[in-house]
N, C-alpha and C positions, 0 to 999 in steps of 0.2 A: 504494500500500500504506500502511498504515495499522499502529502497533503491535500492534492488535487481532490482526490477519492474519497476522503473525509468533506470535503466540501460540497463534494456533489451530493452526498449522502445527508449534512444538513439541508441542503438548498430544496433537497425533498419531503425535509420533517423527522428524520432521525434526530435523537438527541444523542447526545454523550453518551448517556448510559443505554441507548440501543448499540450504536456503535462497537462500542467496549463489550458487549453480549457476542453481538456478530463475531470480532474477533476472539474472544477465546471457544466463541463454537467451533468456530473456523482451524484455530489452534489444535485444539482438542481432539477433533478426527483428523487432522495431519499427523499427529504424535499417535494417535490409536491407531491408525492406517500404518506407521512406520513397525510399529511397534510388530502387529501382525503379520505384515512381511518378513521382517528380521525373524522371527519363532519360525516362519514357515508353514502359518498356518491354514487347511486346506478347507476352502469355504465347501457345504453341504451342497 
């Protein structure tokens, strides 16, 4: 992300703390998605 990207994202009515949600959602299943590749684990 880029300040840009925070800007566009007010300019359409996110606040702060949408934002800040986005990104650690966002966080969250990059680091769970890493995590499950590195184990090798084989989805159903």
């Amino acid at each position: 992300m880029e300040r840009g990207d925070v800007d566009r994202l007010r300019a359409v009515g996110f606040e702060d703390a949408d934002i800040l949600g986005i990104v650690e959602a966002t966080a969250y299943y990059a680091y769970a998605n890493r995590i499950v590749d590195g184990l090798g684990v084989e989805l159903e």
